[in-house]
DOBATOR-366434 format. One record per atom (N, C-alpha, C, O, CB): atom name; x, y, z; chain. Coordinates in Angstrom, 2 decimals. Glycine has a CB too. Example, Ala and Ser with C-alpha at 12.3 -4.5 7.8 and 13.67 -1.06 7.14 Angstrom:
2
{atom "N" {13.19 -5.69 7.80} "A"} {atom "CA" {12.30 -4.50 7.80} "A"} {atom "C" {13.20 -3.30 7.80} "A"} {atom "O" {14.24 -3.32 8.46} "A"} {atom "CB" {11.31 -4.47 9.05} "A"} {atom "N" {12.85 -2.25 7.08} "A"} {atom "CA" {13.67 -1.06 7.14} "A"} {atom "C" {12.90 0.03 7.87} "A"} {atom "O" {13.41 1.14 8.04} "A"} {atom "CB" {14.08 -0.60 5.72} "A"} 
This chain:
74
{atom "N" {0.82 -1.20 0.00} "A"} {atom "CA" {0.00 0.00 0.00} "A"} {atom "C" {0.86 1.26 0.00} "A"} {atom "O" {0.62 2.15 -0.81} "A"} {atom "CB" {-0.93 0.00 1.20} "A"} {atom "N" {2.13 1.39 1.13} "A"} {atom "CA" {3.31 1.86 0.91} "A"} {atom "C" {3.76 2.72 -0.42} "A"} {atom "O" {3.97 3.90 -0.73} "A"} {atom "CB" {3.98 0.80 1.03} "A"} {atom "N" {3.77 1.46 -1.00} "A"} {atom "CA" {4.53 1.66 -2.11} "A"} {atom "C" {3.37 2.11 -3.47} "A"} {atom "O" {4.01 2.64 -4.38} "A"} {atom "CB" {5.46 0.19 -2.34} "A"} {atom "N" {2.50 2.05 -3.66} "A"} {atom "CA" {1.23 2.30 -4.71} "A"} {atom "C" {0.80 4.05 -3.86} "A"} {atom "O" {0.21 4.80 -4.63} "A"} {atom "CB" {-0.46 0.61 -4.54} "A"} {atom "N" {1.02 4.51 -2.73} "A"} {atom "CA" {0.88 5.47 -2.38} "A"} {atom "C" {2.01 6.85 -2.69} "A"} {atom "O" {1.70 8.02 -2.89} "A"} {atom "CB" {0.64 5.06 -1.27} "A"} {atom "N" {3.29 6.28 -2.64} "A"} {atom "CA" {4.57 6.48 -3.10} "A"} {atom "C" {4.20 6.92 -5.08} "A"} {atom "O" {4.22 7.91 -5.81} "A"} {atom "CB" {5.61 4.77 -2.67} "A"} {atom "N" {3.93 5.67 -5.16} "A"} {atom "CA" {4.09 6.17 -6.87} "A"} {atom "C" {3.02 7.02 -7.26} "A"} {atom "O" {3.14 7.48 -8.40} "A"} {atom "CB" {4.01 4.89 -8.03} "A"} {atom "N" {1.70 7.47 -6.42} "A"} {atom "CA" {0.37 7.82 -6.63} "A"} {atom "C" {1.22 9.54 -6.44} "A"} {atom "O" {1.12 10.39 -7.33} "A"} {atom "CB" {-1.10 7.05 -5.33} "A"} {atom "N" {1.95 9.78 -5.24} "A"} {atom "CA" {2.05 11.26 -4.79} "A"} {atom "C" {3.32 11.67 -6.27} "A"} {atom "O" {3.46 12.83 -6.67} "A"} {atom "CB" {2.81 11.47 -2.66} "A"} {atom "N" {4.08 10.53 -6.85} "A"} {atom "CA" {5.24 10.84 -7.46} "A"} {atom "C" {4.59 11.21 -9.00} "A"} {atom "O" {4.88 12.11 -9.78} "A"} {atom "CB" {6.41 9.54 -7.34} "A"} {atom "N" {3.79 10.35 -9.07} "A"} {atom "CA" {2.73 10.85 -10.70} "A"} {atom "C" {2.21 12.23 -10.32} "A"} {atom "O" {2.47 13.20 -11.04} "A"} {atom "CB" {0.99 9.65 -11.12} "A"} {atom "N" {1.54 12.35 -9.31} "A"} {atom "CA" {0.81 13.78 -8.91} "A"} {atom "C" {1.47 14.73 -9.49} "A"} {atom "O" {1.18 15.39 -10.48} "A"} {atom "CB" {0.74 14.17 -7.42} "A"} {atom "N" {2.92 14.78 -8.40} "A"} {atom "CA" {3.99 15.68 -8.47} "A"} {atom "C" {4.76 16.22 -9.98} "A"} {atom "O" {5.18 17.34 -10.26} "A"} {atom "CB" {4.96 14.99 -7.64} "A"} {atom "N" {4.75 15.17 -10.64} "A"} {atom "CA" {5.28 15.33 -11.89} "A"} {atom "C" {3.78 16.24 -12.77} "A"} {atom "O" {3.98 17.34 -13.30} "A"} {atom "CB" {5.82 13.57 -12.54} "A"} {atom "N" {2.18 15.49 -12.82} "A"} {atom "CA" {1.44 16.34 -13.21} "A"} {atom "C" {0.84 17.47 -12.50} "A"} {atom "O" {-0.28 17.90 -12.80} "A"} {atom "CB" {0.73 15.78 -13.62} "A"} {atom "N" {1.72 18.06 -11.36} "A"} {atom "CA" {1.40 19.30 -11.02} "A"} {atom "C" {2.34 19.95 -11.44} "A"} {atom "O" {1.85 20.98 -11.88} "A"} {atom "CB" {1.14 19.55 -9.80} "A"} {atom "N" {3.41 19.96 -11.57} "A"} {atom "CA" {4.46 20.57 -12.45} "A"} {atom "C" {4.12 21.06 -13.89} "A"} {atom "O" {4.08 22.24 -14.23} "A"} {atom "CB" {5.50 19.61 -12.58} "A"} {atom "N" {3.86 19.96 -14.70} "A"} {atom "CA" {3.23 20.32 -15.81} "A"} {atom "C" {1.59 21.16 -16.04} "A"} {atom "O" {1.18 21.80 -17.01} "A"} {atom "CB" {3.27 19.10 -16.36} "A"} {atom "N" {1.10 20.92 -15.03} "A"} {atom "CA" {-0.23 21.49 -15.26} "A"} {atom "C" {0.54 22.82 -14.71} "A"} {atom "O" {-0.21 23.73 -15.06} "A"} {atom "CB" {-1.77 20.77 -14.40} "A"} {atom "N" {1.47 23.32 -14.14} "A"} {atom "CA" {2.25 24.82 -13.50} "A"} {atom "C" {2.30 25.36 -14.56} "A"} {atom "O" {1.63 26.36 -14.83} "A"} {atom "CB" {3.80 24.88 -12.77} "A"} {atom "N" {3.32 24.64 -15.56} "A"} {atom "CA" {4.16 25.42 -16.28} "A"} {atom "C" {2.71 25.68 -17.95} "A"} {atom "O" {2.80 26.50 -18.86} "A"} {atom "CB" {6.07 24.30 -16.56} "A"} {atom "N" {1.68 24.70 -17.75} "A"} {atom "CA" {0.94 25.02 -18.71} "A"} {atom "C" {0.03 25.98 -18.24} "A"} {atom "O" {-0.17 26.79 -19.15} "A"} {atom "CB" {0.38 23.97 -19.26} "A"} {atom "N" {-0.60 26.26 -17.23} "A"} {atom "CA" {-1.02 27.50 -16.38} "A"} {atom "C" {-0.22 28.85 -16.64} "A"} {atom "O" {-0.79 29.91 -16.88} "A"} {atom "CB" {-0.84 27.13 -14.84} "A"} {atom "N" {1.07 28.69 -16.56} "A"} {atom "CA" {1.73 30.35 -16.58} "A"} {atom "C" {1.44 30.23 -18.32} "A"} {atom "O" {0.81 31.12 -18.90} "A"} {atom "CB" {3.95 30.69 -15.88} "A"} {atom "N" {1.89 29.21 -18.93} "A"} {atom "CA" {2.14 29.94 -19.97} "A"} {atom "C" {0.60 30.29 -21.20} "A"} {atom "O" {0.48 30.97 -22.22} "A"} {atom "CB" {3.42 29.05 -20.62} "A"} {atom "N" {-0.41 29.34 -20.32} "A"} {atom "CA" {-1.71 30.05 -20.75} "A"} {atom "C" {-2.14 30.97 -20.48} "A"} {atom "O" {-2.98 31.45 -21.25} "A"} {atom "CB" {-2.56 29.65 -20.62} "A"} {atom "N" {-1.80 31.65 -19.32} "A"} {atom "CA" {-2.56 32.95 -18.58} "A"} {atom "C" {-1.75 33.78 -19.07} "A"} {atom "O" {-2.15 34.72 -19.76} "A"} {atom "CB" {-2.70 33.10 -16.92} "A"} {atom "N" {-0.13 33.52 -18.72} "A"} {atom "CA" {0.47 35.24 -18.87} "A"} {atom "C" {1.71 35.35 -20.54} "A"} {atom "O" {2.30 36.36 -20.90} "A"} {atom "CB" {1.80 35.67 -16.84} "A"} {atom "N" {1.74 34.11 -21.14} "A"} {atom "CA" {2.39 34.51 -22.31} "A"} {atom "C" {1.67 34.83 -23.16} "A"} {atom "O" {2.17 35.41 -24.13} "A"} {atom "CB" {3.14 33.75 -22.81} "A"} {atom "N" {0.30 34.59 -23.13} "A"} {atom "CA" {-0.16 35.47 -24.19} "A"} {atom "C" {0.27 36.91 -24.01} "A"} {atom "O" {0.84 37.55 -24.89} "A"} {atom "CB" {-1.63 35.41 -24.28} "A"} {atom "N" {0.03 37.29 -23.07} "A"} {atom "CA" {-0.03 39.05 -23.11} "A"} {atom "C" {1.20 38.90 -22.75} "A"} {atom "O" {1.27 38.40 -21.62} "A"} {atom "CB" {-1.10 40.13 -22.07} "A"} {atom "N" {2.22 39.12 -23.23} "A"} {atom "CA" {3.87 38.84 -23.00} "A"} {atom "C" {4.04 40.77 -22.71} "A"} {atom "O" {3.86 41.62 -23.58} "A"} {atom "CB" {5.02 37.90 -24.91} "A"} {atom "N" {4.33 40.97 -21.60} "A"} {atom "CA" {4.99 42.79 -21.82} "A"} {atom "C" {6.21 42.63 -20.38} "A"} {atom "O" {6.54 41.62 -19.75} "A"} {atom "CB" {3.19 44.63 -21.36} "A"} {atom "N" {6.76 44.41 -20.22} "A"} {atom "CA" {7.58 43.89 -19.47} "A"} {atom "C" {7.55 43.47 -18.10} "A"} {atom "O" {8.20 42.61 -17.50} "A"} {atom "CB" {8.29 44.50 -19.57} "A"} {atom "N" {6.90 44.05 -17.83} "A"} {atom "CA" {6.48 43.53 -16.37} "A"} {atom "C" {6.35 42.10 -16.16} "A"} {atom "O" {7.06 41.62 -15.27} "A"} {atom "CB" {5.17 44.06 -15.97} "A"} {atom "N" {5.52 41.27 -16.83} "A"} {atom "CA" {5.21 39.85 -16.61} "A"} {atom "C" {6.76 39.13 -17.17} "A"} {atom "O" {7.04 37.97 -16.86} "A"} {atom "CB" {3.64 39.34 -17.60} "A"} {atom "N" {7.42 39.74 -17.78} "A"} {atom "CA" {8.87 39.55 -18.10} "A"} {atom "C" {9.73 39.26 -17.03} "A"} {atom "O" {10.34 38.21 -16.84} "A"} {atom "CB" {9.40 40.67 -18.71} "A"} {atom "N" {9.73 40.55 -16.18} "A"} {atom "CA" {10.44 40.77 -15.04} "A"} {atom "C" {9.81 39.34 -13.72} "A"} {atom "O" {10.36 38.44 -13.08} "A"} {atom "CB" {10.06 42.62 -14.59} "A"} {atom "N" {8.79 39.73 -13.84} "A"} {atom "CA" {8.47 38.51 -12.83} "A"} {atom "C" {7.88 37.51 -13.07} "A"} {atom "O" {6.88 37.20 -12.42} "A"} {atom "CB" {7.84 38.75 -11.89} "A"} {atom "N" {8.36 36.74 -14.08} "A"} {atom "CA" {7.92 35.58 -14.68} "A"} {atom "C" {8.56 34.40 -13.73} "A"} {atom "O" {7.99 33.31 -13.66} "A"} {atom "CB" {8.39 35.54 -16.27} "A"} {atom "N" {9.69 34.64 -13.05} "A"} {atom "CA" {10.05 33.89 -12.46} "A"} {atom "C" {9.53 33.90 -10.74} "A"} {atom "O" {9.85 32.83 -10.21} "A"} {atom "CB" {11.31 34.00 -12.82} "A"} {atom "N" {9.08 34.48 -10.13} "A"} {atom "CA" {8.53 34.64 -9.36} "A"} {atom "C" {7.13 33.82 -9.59} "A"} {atom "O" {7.03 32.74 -9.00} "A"} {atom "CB" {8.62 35.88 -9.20} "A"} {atom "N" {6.12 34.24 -10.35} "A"} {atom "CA" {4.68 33.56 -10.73} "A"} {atom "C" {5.47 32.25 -11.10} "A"} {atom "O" {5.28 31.42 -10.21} "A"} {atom "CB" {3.58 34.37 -12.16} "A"} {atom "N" {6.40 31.72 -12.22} "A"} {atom "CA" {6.58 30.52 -12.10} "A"} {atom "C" {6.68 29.61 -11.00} "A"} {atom "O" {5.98 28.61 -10.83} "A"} {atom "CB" {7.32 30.43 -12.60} "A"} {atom "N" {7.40 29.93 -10.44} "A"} {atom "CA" {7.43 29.40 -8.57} "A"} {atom "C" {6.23 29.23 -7.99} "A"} {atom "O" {6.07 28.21 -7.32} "A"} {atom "CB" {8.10 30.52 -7.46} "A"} {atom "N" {5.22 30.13 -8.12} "A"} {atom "CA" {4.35 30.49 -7.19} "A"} {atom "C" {3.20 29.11 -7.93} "A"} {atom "O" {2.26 28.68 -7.26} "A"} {atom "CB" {3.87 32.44 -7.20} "A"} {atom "N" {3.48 28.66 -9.19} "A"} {atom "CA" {2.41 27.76 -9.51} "A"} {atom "C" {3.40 26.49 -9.47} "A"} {atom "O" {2.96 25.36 -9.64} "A"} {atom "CB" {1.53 28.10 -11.03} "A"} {atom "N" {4.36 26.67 -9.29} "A"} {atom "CA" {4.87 24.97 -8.79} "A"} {atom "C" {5.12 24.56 -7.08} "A"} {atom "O" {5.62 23.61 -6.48} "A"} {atom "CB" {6.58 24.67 -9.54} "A"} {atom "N" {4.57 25.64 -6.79} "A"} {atom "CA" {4.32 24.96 -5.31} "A"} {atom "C" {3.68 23.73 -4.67} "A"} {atom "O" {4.08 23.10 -3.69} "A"} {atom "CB" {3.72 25.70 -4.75} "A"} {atom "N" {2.56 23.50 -5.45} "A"} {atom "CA" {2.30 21.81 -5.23} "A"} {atom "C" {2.79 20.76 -5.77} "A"} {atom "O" {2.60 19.59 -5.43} "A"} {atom "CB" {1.21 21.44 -5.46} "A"} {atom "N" {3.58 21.24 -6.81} "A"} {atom "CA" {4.29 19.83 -7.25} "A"} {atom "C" {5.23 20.01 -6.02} "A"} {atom "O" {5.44 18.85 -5.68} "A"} {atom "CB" {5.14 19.67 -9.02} "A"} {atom "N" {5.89 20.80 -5.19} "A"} {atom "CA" {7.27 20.66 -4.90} "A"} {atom "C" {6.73 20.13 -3.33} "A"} {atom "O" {7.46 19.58 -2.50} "A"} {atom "CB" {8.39 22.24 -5.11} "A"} {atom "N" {5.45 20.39 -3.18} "A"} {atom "CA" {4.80 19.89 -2.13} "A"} {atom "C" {4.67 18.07 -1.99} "A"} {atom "O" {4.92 17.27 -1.09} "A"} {atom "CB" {3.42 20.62 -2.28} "A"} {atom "N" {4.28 17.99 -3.04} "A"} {atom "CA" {3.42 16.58 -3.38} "A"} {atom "C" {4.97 15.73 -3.67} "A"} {atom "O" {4.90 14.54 -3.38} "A"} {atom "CB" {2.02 16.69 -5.10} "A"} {atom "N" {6.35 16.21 -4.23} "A"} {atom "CA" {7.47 15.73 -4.08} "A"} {atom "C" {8.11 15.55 -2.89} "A"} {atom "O" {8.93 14.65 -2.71} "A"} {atom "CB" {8.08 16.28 -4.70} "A"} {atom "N" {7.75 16.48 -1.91} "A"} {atom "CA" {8.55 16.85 -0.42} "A"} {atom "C" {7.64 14.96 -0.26} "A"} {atom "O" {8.19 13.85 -0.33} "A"} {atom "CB" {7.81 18.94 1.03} "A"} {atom "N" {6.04 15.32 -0.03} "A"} {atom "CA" {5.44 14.19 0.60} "A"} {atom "C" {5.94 12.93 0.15} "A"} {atom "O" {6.09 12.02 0.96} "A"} {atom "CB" {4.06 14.20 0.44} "A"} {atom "N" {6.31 12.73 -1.41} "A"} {atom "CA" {6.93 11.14 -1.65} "A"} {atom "C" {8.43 10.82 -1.16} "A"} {atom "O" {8.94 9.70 -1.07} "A"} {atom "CB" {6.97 10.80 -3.32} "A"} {atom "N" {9.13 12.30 -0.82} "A"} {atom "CA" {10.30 11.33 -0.06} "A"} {atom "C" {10.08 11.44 1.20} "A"} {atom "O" {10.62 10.57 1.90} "A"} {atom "CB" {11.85 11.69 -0.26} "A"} {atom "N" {9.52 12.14 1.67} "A"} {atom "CA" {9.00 11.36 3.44} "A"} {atom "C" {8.71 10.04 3.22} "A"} {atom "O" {9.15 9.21 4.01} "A"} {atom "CB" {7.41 12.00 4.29} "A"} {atom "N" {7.96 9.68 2.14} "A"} {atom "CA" {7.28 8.59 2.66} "A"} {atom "C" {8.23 7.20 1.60} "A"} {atom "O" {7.96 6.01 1.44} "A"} {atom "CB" {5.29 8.86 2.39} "A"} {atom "N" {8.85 7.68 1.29} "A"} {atom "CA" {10.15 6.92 0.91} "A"} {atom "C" {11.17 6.67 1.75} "A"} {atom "O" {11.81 5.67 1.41} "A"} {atom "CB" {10.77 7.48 -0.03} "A"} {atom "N" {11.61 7.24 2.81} "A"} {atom "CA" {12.78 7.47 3.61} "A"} {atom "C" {11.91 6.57 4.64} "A"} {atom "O" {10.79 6.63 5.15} "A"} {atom "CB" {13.36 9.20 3.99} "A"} {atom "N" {13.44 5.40 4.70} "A"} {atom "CA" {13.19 4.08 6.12} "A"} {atom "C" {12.87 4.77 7.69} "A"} {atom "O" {13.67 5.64 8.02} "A"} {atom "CB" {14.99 2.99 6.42} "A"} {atom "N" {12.25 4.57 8.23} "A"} {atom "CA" {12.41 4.46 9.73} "A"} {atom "C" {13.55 4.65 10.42} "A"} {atom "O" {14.26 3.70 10.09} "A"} {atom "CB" {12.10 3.36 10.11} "A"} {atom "N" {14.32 5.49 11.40} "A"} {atom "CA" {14.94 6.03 11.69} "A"} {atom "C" {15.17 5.14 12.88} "A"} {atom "O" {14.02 4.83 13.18} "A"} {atom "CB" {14.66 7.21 11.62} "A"} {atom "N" {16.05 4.49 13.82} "A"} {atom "CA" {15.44 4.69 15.13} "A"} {atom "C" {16.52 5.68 16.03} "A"} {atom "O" {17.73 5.79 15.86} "A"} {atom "CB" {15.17 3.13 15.85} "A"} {atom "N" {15.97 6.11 16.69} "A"} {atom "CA" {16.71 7.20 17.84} "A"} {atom "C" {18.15 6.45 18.68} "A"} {atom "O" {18.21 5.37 19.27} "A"} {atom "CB" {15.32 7.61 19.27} "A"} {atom "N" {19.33 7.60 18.42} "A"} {atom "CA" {19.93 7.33 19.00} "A"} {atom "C" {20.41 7.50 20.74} "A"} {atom "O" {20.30 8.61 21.27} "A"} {atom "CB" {20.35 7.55 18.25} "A"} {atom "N" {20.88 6.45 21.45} "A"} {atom "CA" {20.86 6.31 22.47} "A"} {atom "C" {21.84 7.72 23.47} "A"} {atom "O" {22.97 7.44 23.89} "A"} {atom "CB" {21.24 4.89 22.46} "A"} {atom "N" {21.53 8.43 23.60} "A"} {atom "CA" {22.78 9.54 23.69} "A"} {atom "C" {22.94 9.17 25.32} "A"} {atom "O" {23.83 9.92 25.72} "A"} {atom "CB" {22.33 11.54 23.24} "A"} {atom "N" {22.60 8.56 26.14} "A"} {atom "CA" {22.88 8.09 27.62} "A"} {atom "C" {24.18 7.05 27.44} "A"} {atom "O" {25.09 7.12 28.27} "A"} {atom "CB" {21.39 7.23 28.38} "A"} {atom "N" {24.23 6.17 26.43} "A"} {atom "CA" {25.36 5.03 26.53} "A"} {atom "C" {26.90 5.71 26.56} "A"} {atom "O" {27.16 6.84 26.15} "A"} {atom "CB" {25.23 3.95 25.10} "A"} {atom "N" {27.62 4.99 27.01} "A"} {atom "CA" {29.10 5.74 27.71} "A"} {atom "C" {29.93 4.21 27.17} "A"} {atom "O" {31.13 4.05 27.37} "A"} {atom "CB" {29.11 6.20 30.08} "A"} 
């Protein structure tokens, strides 16, 4: 289940990226001027925030179990 949850957030991630970069460039390259020039990179960011979200979540949930180290042993 693990692992089908893993590949479910890693597909997401990859089509939230692409649905980002097809979002900026439907909304603001049409009307290309300078301003949207200047901060094109800023709005780009601002619509890949859930892919980078939905990526953070598949390596949490990729990364083994940790266990705590004993810091009392001498």
């Amino acid at each position: 289940m693990q692992k089908t949850y893993a590949g479910l957030l890693l597909m997401g991630s990859i089509l939230a990226a692409f649905g980002g970069v097809a979002a900026f460039i439907f909304l603001f390259l049409r009307d290309l001027n300078v301003y949207i020039l200047v901060l094109s990179p800023v709005i780009l960011a601002c619509y890949q925030i859930p892919a980078v979200v939905l990526y953070g979540l598949y390596k949490r949930t990729r990364q083994p179990e940790q266990e705590p180290e004993d810091t009392d042993a001498e």
